[in-house]
Residue, then its C-alpha position, 0 to 999 in steps of 0.5 A: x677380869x672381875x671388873x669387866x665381868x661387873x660391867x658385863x653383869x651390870x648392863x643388861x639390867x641398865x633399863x630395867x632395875x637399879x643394881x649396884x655392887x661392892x667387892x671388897x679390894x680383897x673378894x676383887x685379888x682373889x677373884x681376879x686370881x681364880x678364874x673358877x671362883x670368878x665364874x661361880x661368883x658370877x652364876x649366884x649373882x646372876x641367878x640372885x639377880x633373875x630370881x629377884x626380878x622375875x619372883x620378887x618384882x625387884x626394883x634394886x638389888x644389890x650385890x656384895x663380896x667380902x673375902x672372909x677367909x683365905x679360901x671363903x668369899x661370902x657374897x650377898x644379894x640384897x632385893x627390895x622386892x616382895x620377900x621371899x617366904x619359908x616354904x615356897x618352893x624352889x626350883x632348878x636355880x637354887x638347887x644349883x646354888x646349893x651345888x656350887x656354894x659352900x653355904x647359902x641362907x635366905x632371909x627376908x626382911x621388911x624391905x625384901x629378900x637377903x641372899x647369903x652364899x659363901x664360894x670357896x676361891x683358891x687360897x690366898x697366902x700372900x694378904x690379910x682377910 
């Protein structure tokens, strides 16, 4: 399920950043729904949060999910670490975030970087985004 794959992603950074995460009820039915979208929801957190603490020197980051569309969740990962700045150069885990996102932009801010991906998911019919 989403909320034991959290757990999952949350403990392993217990001791050495502050994470925190908020899934909007209706990101947690569709990813609950879409084991697929689960698992790619699941590799950009995990690779947002590795790049923020390896890259940026991260002490938070935070990581959110809002269904946008019936077929779209957008997922955002927010560091406060040293931004991130147009031009550096990528490697293996952003081109795999490419290939697995339907949109990814990053931004920086005065208090570090902003990760935003869309995933697709599987439709959802039965609710309101």
């Amino acid at each position: 399920t989403l909320q034991d794959g959290l757990e999952s992603l949350v403990r392993p950074w217990l001791n050495i950043l502050s994470l925190t995460t908020e899934i909007s009820d209706e990101a947690r039915a569709a990813l609950d729904g879409d084991p697929l979208g689960r698992f790619i929801f699941f590799d950009v957190a995990n690779e947002a949060i590795n790049n923020a603490v390896k890259h940026a020197h991260a002490t938070h980051v935070s990581v959110t999910a809002a269904l946008v569309s019936p077929v779209e969740i957008e997922v955002g990962v927010v560091n406060d670490g040293v931004p991130w700045r147009r031009g550096e150069e990528t490697g293996l885990g952003s081109h795999s975030l490419h290939s697995i996102t339907t949109s990814m932009v990053i931004e920086t801010t005065d208090a570090g970087s902003v990760l935003r991906v869309s995933i697709p998911v599987a439709p959802v019919t039965s609710r309101d985004y």
